[in-house]
Backbone as XML, in Angstrom:
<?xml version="1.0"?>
<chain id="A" units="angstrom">
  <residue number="1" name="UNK">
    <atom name="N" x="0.847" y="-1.179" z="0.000"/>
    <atom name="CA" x="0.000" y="0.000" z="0.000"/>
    <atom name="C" x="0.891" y="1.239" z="0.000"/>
  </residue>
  <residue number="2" name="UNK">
    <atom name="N" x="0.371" y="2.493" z="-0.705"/>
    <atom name="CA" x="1.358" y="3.618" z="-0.387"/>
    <atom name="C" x="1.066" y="4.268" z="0.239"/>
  </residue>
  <residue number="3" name="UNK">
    <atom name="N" x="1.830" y="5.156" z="0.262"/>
    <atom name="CA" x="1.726" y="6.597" z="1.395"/>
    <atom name="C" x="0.916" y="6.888" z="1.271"/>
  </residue>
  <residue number="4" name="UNK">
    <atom name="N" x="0.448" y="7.728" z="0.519"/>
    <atom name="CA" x="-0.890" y="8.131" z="-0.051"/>
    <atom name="C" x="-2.228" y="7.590" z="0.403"/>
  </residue>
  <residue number="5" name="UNK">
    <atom name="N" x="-2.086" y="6.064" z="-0.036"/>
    <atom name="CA" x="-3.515" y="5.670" z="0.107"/>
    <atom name="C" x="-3.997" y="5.445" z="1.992"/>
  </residue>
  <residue number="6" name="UNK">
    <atom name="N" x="-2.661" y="4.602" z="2.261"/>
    <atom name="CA" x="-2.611" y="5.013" z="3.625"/>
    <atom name="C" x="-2.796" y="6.480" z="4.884"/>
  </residue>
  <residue number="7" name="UNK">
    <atom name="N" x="-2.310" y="7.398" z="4.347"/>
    <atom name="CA" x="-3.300" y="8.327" z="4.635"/>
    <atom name="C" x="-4.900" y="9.274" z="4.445"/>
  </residue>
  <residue number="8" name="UNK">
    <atom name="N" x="-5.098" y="8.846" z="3.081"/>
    <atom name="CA" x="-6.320" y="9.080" z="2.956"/>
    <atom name="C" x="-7.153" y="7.669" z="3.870"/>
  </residue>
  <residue number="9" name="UNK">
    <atom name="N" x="-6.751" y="6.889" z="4.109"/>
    <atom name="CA" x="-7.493" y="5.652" z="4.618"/>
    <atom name="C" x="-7.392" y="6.084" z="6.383"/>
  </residue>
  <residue number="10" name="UNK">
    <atom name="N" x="-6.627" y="6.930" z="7.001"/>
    <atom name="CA" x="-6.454" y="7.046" z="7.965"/>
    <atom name="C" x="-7.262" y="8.483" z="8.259"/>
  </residue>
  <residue number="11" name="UNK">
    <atom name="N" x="-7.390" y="9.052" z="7.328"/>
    <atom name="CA" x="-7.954" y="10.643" z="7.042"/>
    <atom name="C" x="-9.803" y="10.159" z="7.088"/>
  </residue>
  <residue number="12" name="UNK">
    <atom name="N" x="-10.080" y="9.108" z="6.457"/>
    <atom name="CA" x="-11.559" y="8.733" z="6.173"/>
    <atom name="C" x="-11.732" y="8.128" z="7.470"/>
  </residue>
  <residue number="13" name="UNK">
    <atom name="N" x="-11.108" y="7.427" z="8.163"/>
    <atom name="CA" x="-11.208" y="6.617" z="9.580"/>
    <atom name="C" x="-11.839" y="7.767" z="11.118"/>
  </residue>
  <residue number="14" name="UNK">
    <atom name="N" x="-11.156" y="8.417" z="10.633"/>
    <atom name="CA" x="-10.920" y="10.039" z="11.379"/>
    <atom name="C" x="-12.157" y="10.540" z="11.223"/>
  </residue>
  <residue number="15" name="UNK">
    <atom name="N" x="-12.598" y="11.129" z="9.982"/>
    <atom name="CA" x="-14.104" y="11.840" z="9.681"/>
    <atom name="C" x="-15.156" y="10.647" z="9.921"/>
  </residue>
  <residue number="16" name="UNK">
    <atom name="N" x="-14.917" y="9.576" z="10.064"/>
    <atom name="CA" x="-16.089" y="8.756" z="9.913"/>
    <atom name="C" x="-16.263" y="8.468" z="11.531"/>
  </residue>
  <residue number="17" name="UNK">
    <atom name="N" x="-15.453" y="8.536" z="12.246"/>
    <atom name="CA" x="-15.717" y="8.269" z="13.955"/>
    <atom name="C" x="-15.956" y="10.069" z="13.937"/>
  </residue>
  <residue number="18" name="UNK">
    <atom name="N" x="-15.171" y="10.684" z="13.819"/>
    <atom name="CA" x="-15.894" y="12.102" z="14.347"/>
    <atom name="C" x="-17.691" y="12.662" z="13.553"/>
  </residue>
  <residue number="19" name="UNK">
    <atom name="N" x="-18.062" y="11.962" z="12.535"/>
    <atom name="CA" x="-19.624" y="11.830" z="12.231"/>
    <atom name="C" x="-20.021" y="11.358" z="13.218"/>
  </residue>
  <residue number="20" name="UNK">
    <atom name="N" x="-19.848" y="9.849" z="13.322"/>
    <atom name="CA" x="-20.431" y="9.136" z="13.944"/>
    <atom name="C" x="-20.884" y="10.287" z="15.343"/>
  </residue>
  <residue number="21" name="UNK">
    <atom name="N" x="-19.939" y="10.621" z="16.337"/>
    <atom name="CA" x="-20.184" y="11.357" z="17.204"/>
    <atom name="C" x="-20.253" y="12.453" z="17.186"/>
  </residue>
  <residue number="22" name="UNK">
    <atom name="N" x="-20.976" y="12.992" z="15.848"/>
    <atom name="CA" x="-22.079" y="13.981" z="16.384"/>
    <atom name="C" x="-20.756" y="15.364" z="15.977"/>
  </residue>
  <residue number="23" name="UNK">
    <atom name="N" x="-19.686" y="15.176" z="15.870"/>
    <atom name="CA" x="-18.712" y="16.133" z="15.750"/>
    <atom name="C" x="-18.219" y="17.038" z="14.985"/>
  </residue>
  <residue number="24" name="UNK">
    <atom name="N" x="-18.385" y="18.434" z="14.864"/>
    <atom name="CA" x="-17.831" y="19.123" z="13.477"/>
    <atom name="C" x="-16.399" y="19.139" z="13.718"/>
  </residue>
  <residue number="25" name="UNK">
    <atom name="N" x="-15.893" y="19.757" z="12.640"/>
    <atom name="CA" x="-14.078" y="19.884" z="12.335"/>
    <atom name="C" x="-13.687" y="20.890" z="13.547"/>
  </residue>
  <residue number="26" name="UNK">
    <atom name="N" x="-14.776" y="21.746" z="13.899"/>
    <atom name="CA" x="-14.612" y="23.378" z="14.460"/>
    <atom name="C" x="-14.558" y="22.791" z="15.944"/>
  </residue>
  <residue number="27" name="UNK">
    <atom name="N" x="-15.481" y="21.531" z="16.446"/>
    <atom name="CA" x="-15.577" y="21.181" z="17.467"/>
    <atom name="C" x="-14.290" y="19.958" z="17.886"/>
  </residue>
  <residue number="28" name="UNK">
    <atom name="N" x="-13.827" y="19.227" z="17.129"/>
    <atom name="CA" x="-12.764" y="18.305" z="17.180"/>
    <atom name="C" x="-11.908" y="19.526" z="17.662"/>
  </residue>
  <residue number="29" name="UNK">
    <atom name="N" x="-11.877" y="20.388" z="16.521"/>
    <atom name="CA" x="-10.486" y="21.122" z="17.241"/>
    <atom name="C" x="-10.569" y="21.765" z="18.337"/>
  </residue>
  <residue number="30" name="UNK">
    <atom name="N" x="-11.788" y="22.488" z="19.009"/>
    <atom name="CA" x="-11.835" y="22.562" z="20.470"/>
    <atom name="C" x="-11.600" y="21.480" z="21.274"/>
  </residue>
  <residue number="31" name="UNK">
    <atom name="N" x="-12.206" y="20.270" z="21.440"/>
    <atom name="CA" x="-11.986" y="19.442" z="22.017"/>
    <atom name="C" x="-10.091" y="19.099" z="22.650"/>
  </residue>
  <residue number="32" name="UNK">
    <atom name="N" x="-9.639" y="19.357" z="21.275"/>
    <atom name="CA" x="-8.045" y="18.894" z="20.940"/>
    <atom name="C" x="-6.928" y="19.319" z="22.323"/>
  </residue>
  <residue number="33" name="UNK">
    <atom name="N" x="-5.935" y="19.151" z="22.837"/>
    <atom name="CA" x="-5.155" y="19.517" z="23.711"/>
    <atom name="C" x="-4.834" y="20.500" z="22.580"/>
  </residue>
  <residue number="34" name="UNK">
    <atom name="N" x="-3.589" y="21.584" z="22.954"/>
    <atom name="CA" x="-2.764" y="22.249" z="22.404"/>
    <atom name="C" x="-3.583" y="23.332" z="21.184"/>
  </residue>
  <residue number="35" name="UNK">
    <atom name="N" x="-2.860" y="23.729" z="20.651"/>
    <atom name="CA" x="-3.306" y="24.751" z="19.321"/>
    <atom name="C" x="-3.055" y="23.597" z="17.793"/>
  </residue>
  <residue number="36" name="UNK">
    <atom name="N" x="-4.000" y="23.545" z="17.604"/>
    <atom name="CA" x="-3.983" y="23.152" z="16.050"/>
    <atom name="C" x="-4.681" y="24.279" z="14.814"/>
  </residue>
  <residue number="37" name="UNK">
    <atom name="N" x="-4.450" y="24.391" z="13.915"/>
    <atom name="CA" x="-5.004" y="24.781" z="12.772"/>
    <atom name="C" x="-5.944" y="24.563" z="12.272"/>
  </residue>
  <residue number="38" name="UNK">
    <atom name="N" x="-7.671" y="24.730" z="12.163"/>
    <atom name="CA" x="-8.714" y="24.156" z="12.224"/>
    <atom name="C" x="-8.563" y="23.312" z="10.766"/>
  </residue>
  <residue number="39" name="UNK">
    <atom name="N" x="-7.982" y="24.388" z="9.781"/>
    <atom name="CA" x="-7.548" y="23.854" z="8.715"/>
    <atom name="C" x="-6.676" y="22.697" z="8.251"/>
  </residue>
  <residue number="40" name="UNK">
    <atom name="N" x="-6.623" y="21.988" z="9.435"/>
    <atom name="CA" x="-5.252" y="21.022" z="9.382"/>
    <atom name="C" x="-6.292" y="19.883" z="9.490"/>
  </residue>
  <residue number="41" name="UNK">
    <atom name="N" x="-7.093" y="19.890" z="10.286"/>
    <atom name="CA" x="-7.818" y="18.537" z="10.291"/>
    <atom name="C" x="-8.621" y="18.492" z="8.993"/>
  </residue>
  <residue number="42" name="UNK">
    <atom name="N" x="-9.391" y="19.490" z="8.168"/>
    <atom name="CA" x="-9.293" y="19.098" z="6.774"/>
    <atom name="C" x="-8.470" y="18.387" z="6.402"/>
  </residue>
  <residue number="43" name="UNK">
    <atom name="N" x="-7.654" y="18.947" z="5.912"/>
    <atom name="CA" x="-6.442" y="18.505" z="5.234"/>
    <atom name="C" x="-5.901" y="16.877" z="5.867"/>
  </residue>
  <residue number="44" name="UNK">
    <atom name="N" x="-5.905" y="16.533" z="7.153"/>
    <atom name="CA" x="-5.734" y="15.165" z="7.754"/>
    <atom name="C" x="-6.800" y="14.298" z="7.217"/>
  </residue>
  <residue number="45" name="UNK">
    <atom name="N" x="-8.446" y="15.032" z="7.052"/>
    <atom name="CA" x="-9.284" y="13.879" z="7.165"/>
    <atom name="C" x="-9.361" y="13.815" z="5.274"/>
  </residue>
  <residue number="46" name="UNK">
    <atom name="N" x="-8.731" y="14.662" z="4.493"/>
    <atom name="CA" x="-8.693" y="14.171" z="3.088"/>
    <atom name="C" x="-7.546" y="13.527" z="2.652"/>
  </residue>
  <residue number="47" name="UNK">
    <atom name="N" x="-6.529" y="13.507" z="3.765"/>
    <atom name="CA" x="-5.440" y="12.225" z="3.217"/>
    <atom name="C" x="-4.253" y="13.555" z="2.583"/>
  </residue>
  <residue number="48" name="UNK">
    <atom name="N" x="-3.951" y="15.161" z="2.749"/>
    <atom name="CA" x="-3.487" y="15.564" z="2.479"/>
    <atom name="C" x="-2.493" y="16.139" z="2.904"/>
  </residue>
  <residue number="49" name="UNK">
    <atom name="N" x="-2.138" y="15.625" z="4.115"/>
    <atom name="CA" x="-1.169" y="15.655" z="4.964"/>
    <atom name="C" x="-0.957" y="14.665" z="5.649"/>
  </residue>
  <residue number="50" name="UNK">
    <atom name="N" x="0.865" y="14.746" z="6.535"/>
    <atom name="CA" x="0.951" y="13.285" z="7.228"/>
    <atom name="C" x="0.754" y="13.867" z="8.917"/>
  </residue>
  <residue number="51" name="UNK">
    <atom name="N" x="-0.242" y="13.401" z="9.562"/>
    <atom name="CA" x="-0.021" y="13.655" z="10.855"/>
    <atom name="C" x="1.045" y="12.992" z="11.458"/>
  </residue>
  <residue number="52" name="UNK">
    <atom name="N" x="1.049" y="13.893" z="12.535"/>
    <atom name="CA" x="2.164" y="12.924" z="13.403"/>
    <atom name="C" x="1.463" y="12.138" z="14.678"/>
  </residue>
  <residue number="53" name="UNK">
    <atom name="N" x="2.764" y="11.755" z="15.660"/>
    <atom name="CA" x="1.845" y="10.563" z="16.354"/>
    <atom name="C" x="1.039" y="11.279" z="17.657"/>
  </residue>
  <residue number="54" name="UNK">
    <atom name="N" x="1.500" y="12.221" z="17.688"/>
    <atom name="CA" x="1.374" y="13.575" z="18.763"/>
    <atom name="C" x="0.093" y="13.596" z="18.411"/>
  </residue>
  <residue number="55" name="UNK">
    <atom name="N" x="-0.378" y="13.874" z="16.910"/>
    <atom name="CA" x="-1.377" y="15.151" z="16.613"/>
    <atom name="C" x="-2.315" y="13.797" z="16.516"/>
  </residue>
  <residue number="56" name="UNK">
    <atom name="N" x="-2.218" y="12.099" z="16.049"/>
    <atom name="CA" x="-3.559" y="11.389" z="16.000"/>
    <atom name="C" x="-3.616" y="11.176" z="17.436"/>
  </residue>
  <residue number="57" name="UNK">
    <atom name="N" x="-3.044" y="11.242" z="18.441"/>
    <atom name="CA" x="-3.362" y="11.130" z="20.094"/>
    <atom name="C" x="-3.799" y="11.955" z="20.473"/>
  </residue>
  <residue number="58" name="UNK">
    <atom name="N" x="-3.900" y="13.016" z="20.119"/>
    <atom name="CA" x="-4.560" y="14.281" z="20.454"/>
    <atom name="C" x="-5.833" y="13.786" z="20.048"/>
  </residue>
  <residue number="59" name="UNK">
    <atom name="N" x="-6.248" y="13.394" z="18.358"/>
    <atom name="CA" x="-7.109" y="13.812" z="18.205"/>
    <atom name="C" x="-8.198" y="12.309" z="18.753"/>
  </residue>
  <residue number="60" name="UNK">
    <atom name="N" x="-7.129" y="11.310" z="18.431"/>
    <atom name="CA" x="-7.615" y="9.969" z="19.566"/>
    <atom name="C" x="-8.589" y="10.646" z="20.814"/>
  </residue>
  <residue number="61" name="UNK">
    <atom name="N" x="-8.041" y="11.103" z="21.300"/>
    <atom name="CA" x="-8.603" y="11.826" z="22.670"/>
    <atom name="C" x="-9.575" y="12.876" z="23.004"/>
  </residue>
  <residue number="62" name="UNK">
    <atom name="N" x="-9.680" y="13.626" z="21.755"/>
    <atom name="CA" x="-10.558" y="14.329" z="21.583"/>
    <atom name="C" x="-12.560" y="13.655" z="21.006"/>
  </residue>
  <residue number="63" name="UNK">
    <atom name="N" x="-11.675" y="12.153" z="20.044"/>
    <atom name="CA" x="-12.724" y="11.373" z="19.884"/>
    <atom name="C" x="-13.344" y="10.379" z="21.108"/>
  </residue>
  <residue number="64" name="UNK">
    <atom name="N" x="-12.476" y="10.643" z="21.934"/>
    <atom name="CA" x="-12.523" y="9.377" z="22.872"/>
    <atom name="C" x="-12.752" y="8.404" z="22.699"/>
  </residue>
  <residue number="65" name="UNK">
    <atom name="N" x="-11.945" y="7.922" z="21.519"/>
    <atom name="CA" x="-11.206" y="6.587" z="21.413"/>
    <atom name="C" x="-10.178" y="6.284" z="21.430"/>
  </residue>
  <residue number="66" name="UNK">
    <atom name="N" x="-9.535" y="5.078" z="21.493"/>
    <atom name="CA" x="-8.233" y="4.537" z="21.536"/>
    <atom name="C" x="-7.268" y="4.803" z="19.936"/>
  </residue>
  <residue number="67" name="UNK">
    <atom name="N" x="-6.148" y="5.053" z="20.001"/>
    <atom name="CA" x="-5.638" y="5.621" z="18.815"/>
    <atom name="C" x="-5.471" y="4.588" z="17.972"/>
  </residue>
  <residue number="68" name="UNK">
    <atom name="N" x="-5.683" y="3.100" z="18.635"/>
    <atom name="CA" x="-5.663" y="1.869" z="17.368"/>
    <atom name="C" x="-6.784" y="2.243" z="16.581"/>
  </residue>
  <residue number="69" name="UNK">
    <atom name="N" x="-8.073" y="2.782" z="17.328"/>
    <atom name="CA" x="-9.234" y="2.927" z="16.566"/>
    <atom name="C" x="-8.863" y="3.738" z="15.120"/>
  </residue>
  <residue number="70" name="UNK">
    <atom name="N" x="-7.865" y="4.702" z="15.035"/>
    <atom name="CA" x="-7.908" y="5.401" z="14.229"/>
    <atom name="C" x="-6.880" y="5.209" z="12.889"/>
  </residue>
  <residue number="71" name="UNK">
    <atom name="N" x="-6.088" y="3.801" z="13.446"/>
    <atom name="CA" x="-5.431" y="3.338" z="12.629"/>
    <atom name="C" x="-6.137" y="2.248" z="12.080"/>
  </residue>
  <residue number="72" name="UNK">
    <atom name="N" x="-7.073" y="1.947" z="11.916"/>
    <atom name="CA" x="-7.822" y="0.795" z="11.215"/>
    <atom name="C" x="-7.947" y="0.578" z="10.275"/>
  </residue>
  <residue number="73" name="UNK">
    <atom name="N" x="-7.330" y="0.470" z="9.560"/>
    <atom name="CA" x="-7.988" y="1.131" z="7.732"/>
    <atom name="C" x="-8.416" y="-0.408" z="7.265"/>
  </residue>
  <residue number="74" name="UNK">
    <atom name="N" x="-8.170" y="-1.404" z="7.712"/>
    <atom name="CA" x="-8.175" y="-2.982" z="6.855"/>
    <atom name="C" x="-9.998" y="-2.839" z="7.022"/>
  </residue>
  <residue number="75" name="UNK">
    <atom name="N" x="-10.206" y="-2.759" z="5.637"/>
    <atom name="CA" x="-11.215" y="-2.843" z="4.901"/>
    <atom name="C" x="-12.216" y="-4.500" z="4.801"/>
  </residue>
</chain>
């Protein structure tokens, strides 16, 4: 698998648990520890950037789930 697809697969994992709960982009990023760029979690949940392991634990936590949850991509 490549880079690429692997992050868009990790980017769709992301928007699809933060639907699920009810969550906008504006509200994930309140939720979030620290300062993020509201614009960054776009860009994470379309696969157009690489997060780091910092920023999916953050946002792990902000979903209140476990950060395996957000590495799931096996289809």
């Amino acid at each position: 698998m490549e880079k690429s697809e692997i992050l868009k697969l990790i980017g769709k994992r992301i928007k699809e648990l933060r639907i699920q709960k009810g969550i906008s982009q504006a509200d994930l990023v309140g939720r979030m520890e620290g300062n993020i760029d509201p614009t960054n979690i776009s860009r994470i949940e379309a696969g157009r950037t690489n997060p780091t392991v910092i920023t999916l634990y953050r946002i792990a936590e902000a979903l209140e789930v476990d950060i395996k949850a957000l590495l799931d991509v096996q289809d």
